[in-house]
C-alpha positions in Angstrom: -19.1 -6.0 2.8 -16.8 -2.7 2.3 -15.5 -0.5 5.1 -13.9 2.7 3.6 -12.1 5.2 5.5 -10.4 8.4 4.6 -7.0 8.7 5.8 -3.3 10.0 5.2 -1.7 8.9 2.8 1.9 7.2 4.1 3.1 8.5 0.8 2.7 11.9 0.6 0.0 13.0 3.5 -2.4 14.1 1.5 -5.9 12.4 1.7 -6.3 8.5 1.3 -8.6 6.3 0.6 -8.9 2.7 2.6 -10.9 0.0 2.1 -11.5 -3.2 3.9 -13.1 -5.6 1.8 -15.0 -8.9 3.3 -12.5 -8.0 6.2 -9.5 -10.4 4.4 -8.1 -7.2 2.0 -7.5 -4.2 2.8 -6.6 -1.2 -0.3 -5.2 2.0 0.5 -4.8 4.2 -2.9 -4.3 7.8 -2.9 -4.9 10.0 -6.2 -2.9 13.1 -5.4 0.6 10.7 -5.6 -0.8 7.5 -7.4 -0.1 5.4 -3.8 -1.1 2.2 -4.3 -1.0 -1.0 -1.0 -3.0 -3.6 -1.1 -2.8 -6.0 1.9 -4.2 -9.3 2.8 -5.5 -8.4 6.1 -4.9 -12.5 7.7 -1.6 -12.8 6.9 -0.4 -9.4 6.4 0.9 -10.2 3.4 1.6 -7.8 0.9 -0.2 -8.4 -2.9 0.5 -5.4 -4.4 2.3 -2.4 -4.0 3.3 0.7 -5.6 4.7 4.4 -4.4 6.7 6.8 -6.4 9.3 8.4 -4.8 10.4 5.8 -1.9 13.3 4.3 -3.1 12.8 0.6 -3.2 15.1 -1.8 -1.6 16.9 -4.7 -2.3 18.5 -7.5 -0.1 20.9 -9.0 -2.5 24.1 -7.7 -3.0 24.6 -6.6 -7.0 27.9 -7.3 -5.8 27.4 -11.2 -5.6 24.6 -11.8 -7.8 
């Protein structure tokens, strides 16, 4: 079963789309800014993820690798 709700996108505000699948993933996409999370909804776990304009972020040091 599919729950989908219409909601902000984190991204840019504009309208979202989320969906809860067989209540284990949940996919938030927007297609004003290409925002892109999908979630599994038991772990938390991210499985894939994509959003222009946030900087990403990295916890090694370029120095020391």
């Amino acid at each position: 079963m599919t729950k989908t709700q219409i909601i902000p996108c984190p991204n840019c505000g504009d309208r979202a789309i989320r969906k809860i699948v067989d209540n284990s993933i949940k996919r938030t996409s927007c297609e004003s800014c290409d925002y892109l999370l999908v979630q599994c909804l038991k772990t938390g776990k991210v499985i894939e993820a994509y959003a222009p304009g946030i900087n990403s972020y990295c916890v090694i040091d370029p120095v020391s690798a």
